[in-house]
N, C-alpha and C positions, 0 to 999 in steps of 0.2 A: 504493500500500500504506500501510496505519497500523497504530501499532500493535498495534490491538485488533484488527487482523482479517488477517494477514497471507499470503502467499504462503509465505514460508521462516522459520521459526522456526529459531535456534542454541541448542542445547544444548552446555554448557560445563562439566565437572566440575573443580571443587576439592581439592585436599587440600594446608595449608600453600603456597600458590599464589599468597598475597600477594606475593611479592615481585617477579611479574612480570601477575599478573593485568588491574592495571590498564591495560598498555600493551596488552593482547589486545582488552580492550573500547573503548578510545579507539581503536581499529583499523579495527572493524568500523563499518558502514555506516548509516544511517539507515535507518528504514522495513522494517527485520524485527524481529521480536522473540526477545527475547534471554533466555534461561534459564539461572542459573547454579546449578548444585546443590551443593553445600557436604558433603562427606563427611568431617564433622566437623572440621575444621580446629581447628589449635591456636594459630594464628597470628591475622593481621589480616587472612585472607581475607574475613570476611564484612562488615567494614567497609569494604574497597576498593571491594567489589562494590556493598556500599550507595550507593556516590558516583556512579553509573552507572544509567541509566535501563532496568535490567531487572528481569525477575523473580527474585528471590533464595530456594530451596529449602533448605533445612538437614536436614539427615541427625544425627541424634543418636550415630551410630558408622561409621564406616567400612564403607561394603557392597561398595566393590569397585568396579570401572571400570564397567561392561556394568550393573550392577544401579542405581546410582545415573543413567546414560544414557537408561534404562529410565522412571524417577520424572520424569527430565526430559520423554518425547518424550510423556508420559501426560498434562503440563500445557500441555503446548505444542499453537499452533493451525495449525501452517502444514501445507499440502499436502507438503512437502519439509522436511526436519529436517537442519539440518547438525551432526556432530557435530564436536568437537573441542578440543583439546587446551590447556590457557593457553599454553603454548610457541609454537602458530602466529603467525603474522600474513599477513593477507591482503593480496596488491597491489589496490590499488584498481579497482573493477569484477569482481573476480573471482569472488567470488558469485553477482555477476550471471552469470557466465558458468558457473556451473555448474547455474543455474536455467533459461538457454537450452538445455542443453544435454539437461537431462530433458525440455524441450518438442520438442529433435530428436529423441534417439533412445526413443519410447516403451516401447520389449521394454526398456527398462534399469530395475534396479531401485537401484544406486547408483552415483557415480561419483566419481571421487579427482582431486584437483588434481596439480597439479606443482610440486614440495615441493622445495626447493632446501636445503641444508645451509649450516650461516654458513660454509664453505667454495667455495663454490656447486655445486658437486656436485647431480645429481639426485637424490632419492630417490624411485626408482621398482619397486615389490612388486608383483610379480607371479607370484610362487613360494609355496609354503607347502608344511609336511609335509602337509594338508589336500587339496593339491590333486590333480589329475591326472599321473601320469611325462609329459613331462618338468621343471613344474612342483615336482613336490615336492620337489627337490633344491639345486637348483643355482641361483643369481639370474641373473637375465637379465642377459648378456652386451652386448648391447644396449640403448640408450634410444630410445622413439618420437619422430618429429619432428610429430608429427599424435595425433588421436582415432585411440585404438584400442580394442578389448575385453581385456580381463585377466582372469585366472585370481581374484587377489585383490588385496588393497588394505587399505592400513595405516588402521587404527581413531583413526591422531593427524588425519584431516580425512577426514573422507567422508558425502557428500552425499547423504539416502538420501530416495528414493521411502516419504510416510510410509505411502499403501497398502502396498507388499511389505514396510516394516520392520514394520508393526502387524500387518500375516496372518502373519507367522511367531512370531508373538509378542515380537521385540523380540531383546535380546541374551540370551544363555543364563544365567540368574543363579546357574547354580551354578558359573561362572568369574569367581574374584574378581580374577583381573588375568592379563591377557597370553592370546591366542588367541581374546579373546572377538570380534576382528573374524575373522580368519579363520575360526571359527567360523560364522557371519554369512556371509561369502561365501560356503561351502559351502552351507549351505541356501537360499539365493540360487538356486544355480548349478541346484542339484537342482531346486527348485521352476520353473524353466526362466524365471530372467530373467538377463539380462547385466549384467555390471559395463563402465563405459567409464570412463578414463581421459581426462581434458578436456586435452590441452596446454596452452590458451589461459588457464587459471585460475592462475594462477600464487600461493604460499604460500612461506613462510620458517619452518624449522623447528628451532627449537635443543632437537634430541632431548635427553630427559633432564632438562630444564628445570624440566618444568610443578611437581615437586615439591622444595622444597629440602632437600639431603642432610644426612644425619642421622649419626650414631655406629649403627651396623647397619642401615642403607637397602639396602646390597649383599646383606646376609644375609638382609634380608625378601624383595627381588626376586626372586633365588634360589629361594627359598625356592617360591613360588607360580608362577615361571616351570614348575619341574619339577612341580608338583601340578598344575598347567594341563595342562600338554604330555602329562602321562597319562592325564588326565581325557578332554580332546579326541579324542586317537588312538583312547581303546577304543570313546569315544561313537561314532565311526565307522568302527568294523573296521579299523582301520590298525593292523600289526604294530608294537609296540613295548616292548621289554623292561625295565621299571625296576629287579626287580633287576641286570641290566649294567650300568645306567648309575649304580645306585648307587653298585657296587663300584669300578666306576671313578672317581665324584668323590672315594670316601674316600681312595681311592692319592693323585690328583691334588690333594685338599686339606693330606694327609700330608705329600707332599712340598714344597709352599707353604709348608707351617710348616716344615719345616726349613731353608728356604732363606730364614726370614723375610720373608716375599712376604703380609702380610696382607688385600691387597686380594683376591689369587687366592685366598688359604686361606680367608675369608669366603665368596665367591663357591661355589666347591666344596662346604663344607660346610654352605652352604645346600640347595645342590641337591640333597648326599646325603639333607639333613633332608626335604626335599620328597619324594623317591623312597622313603625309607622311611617315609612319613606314609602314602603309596598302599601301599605294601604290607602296612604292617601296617591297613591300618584294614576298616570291616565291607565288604560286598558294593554294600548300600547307601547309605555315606555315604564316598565315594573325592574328593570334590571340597568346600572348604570353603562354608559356605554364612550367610548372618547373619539373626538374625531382626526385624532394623530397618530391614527394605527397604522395609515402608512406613509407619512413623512419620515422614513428612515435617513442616517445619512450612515456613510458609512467612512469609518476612520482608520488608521494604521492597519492598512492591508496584511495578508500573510506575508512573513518575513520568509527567506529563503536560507 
């Protein structure tokens, strides 16, 4: 493989990412090529990236996880598109091993490594509101010792067949953060290809990482967690009622402030903020959505 004509291309989105960006690309392996999109950063993301021999994308405003992913796998050449998170880090060969793994199981259109926690812990998704009972509820009980198939699979590293990610058109761009993988698996699933689960790929995950926390980071997440989570559900007939869950973060934020607990009372009334953005807003415009999805530019070419 070389660069300019590659097997697996990595897409990598940014946002204030500097501060860990660099060890994600000093990480990765020789002989794929490497795309990093830049979703406006305020930091020295685009300078880190510049010191690394990839292709560097810049985004003039923040579009969102799945939209900016989207500008990535559109520049990118490789048969398989890995995506993933600056927070990851791969164990050596294990790329490799998730590109064996689309040459085993053909009917697969993506597949997830084995994502360990800095506590070593598994993190292993295989549940979502999105998916099938028993599925939608509850995480599995269980961890696999082998390849198996899954329901879903977490959007911080997954390995995707770029035929079935480009026929389905890619990630859903009017989810600006959070469910836009589960999303993805479901139409997956529908379109009749399988998700597997590689054991042998092994990754390191310091969830939470990839962006550095801000004075109201908890109240943004929040915020687009629950305008996600309503968006998703009706996009797919799934019962879900936000004003309940409104009414309930305002109790539960209420209560936070008076118990001065400002991490929870952010948190809460985020969410309420989110739930009542979905309810009050038109028929047609229930999901945020930006119009700088495609003003790309593109900066420090690959180095040779």
């Amino acid at each position: 493989m070389t660069p300019k004509d590659p097997a697996i291309s990595v897409v990598i989105v940014s946002h204030n990412s500097g501060h860990i960006l660099g060890e994600c690309l000093g990480r990765l392996p020789g002989g794929v090529e490497v795309i990093v999109v830049d979703n406006a950063s305020s930091d020295d993301s685009v300078r880190v990236a510049g010191n690394y021999p990839i292709r560097l994308l810049t985004l003039p405003e923040n579009v969102g996880y799945g939209c900016a992913c989207n500008r990535g796998a559109e520049a990118a050449s490789g048969d398989c598109i890995l995506f993933m998170n600056p927070d990851v880090r791969f164990e050596y060969g294990s790329i490799a091993r998730l590109a064996e793994a689309a040459e085993h199981y053909p009917g697969a259109a993506a597949f997830a490594p084995r994502l360990l926690k800095p506590d070593g812990s598994i993190v292993f998704q295989d549940s979502s509101i999105l998916c099938p009972p028993p599925h939608n509820k509850s995480k599995p009980k269980h961890r696999p010792a082998g390849d198996c198939c899954v329901e879903s699979m977490s959007g911080a590293a997954m390995f995707c067949r770029r035929e079935a990610f480009v026929g389905l058109g890619g990630f859903d761009e009017r989810i600006f953060l959070y469910y836009e993988d589960d999303d993805l698996c479901r139409r997956l699933r529908k379109a009749g290809w399988s998700l597997v689960y590689v054991h042998g790929a092994l990754g390191r995950h310091e969830h939470g990482k990839s962006t550095r926390s801000k004075k109201g980071g908890t109240y943004f997440r929040s915020f687009h967690w629950a305008v996600s989570k309503a968006y998703v559900t009706r996009k797919h007939g799934i019962t879900f009622r936000p004003p309940v869950q409104w009414l309930k973060c305002v109790i539960r934020g209420g209560l936070a402030a008076l118990r001065f607990n400002s991490e929870r009372r952010e948190r809460y009334f985020g969410l309420s903020a989110g739930y009542w953005t979905v309810m009050t807003a038109s028929k047609h415009d229930r999901a945020p959505h930006t119009g700088a999805a495609n003003k790309v530019q593109e900066r420090h070419p690959v180095r040779q």
